[in-house]
N, C-alpha and C positions, 0 to 999 in steps of 0.2 A: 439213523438212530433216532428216537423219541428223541426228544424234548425232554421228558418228563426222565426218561432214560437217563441222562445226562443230571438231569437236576437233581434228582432224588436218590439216588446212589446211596442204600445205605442209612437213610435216613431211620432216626425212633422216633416212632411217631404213639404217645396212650392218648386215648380219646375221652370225652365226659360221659360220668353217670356207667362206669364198667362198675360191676358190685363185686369188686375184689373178692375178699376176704368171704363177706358176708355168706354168699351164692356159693361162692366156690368155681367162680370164674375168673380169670385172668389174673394171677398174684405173679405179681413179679421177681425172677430171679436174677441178682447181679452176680455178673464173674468177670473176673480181670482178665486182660488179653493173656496170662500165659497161661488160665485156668485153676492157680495154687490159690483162691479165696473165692469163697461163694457166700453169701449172702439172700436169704431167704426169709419169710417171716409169715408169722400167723398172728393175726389181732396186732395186738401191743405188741410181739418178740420179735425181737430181730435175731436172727441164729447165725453168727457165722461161722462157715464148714471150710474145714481145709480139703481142699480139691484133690489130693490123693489119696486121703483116708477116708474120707467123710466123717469127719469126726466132729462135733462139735467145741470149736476154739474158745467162743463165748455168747453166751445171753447178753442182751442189751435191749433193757425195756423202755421203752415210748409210750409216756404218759397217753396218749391218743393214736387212735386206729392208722396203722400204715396206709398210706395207697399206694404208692408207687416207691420205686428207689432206684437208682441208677449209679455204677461208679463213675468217678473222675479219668481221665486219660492215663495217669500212674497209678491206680488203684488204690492210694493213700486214703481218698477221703470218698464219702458214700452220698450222695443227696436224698434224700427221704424227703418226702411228701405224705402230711398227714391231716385225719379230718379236723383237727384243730385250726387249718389254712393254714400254714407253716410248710417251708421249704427249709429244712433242718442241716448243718452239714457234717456228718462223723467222721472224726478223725479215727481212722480203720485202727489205727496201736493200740492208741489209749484205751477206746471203747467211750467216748467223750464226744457230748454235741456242742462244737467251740463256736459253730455261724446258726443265727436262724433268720427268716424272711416270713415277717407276717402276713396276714390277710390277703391269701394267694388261692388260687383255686388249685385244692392239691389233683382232681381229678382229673384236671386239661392240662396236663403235662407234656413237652418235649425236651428230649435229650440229645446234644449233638459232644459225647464228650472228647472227640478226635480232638476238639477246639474247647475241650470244659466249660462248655456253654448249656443253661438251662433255659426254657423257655414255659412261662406258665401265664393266665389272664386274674387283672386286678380288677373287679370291678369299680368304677368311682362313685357312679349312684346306680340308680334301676335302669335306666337308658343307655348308659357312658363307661363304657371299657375299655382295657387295654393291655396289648402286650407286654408283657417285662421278664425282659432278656437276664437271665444271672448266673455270674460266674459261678459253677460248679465247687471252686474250691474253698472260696471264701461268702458265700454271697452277696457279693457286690453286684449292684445293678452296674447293668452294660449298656441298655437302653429302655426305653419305651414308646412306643408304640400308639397311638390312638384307634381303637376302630370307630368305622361307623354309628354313628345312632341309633339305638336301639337292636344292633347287631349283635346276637347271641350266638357265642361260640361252642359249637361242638368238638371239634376235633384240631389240633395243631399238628403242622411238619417242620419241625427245625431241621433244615438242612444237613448233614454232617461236616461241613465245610463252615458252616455260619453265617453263609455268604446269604440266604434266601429264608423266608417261611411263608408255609403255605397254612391257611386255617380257611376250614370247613365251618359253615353257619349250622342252625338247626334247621330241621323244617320249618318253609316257610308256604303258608296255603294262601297267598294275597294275587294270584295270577289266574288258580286253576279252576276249574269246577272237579269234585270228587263223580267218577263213575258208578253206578252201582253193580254188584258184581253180578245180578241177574244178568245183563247187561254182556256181560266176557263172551267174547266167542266161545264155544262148545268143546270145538275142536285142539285146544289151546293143553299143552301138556308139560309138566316138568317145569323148564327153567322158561320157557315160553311163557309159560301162565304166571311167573312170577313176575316176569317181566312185562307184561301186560298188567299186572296189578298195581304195580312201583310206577308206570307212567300216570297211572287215570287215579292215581290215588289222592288226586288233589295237591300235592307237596311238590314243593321242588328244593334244592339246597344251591348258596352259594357258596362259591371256592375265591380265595383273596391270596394274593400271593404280594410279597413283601420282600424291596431291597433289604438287604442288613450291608453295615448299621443307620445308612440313613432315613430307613422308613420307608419308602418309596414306595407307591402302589403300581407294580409292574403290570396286573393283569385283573378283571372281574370275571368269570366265570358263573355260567349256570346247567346245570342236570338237577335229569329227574329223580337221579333216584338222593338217598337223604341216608346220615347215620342214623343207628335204632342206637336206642339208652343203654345198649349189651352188647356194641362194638367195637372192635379192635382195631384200629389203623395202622398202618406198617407198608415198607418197600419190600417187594423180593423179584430179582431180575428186572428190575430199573420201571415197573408196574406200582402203583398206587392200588395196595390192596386193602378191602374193608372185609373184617371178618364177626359176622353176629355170632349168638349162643346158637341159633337154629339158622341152618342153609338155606338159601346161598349166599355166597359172600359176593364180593363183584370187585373190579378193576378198572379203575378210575381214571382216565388220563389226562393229558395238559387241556386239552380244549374241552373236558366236560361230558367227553362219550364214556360210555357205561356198559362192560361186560361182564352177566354173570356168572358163578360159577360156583360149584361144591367143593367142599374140602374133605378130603379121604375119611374124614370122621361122621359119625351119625349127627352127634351133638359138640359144639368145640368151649368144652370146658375150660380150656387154657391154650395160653398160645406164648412160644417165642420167638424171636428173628436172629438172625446170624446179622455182626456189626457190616458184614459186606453184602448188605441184602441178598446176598443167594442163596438162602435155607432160611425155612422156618420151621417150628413144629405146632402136630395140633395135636390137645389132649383130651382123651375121652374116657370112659369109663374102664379101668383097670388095661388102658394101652395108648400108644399116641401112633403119630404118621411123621414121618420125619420128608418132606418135598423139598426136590430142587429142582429149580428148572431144567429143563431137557435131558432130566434122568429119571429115571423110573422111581417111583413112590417108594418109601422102606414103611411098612407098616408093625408093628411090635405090640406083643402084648406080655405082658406081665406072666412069668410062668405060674401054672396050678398052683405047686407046691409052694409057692412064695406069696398068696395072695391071702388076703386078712378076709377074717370070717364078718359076716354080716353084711350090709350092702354094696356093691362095690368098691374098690377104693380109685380115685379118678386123678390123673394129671390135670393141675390147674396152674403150671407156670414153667416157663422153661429160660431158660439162658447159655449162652454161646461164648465161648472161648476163641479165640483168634485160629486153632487150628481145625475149626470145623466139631470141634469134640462138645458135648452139650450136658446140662445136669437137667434131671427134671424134680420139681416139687410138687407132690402128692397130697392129698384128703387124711395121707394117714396119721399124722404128717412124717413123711420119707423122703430120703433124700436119694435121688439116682443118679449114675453117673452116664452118658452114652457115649458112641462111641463116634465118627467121623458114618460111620459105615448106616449109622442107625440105632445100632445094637445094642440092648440095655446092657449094660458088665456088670455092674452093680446097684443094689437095691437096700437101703439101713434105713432104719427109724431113726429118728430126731424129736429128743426130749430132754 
């Protein structure tokens, strides 16, 4: 078995600079393990939906743009990450933000709430950052973390265990010379040519992996290839997956080798993971792709008769219930419901 296999089981991993809302890529959808609470949001609103009606329960507005949000292990309390740098935490009854954590990068988020741990980076000046670990329910720091010097964070892995995290740098071009693409061999086609391009393109990223809780710097990694400002990070089948707006995505593993690959969609508007990394989904223009490993694709589109007039309307966020069963949140903004199997059952607006 990987390595990596073993480590990252499951792990949620949101990466920096995804343009949520804005774009209409990646908005995130929370649901409780038995599926009865969904939480979704556009701009400012937070909508939570009861999971067998789709009904909307309540509005709950947020003075500052969502990015990210995540539940807790009993689904009581919600953590939201907004562009005000705030790690916020809602108590799901009330509809009340009783915790909040300032000056937090709400964009580099990780969630491991098996263990209701949140992981996000503090900058201290322009050179000097760092991890900080916080409890999900209350937000109490757990720990912190130093990186490197001048080490800019792209992407985190909080473990689901809480035992480990793993963060991704940005590109860094202090090694390579860039190629010119005159340059490319001729012959070079599809994911060849991409991958010819992600090696000579000057850049490389590192990978940093981290005991919890005492900090430990267990390993340094480096590959060529680097996250783009519009990707997705996430585990599915014990693989370190990275998924941009435009393909191909690639899979990442412990020692820093790099395979890539396309996802069943033309362009991936949205994406979500199942809590046991074996299913994800990808959303694209009025239909998603529902994969899991070593089953055959379910791909869905939206029926005729249920589709909104004018430009398409696009899946940009999905979320997973403990039995395999999935909601997606739509451009319209719509709330659907799916099924284990794939299969959309339901489709409501939400306003």
């Amino acid at each position: 078995m990987r390595k990596w296999a073993r480590l990252l089981h499951a792990a949620v991993i949101i990466t920096c600079s995804v343009p949520a809302a804005q774009a209409g890529f990646q908005s995130d959808v929370a649901v409780t393990g038995d599926g009865k609470t969904v939480v979704a949001f556009k701009d400012r609103t937070l909508y939570v939906i009861d999971g067998d009606t789709l009904t909307v329960r309540k509005r709950i507005w947020n003075e500052a743009k969502v990015k990210h949000l995540c539940f807790c292990n009993d689904g009581t309390k919600l953590v939201v990450a907004d562009d005000a740098k705030r790690l916020r935490i809602l108590d799901v009854a009330t509809g009340a933000f009783d915790k909040e954590l300032e000056k937090m990068d709400p964009e580099t988020v990780s969630f491991a709430p098996a263990v209701d741990l949140a992981a996000t980076i503090h900058s201290k000046t322009w050179t000097q950052s760092e991890i900080v670990l916080v409890s999900m329910t209350d937000a109490g720091i757990k720990a912190r973390i130093a990186l490197p010097e001048k080490f800019r964070t792209a992407g985190l892995a909080l473990l689901p265990d809480g035992r480990k995290i793993i963060v991704f740098s940005h590109p860094l071009s202090d090694k390579e010379e860039k190629v010119p693409h005159a340059e490319r061999p001729k012959d070079l086609k599809d994911l060849a040519k991409k991958e010819y391009d992600e090696k000579h393109d000057g850049q490389h990223m590192e990978i940093l992996t981290y005991a919890l809780p005492d900090g430990k710097l267990e390993s340094k990694k480096e590959t060529w290839y680097t996250l783009k400002n519009d990707t997705v990070v996430f585990t599915c089948g014990g693989d370190v997956l990275t998924v941009p707006y435009s393909n191909p995505a690639a899979r990442i593993q412990a020692d820093g080798s790099v395979e890539l690959f396309k996802t069943p969609v033309f362009c991936n508007y949205g994406f979500g993971y199942s809590a046991d990394g074996g299913s994800y989904l990808a959303g694209s223009l009025a239909a998603y792709a529902l994969v899991r490993p070593g089953k055959k694709k379910v791909e869905t589109e939206i029926p005729r008769d249920q589709r909104l007039p004018g430009f398409p309307e696009y899946f940009y966020g999905f979320g997973f219930a403990l039995d395999g069963s999935a909601f997606g949140w739509t451009s319209g903004p719509r709330i659907g419901r799916i099924g284990p199997n794939g299969k959309l059952l339901k489709l409501v607006p939400v306003f």
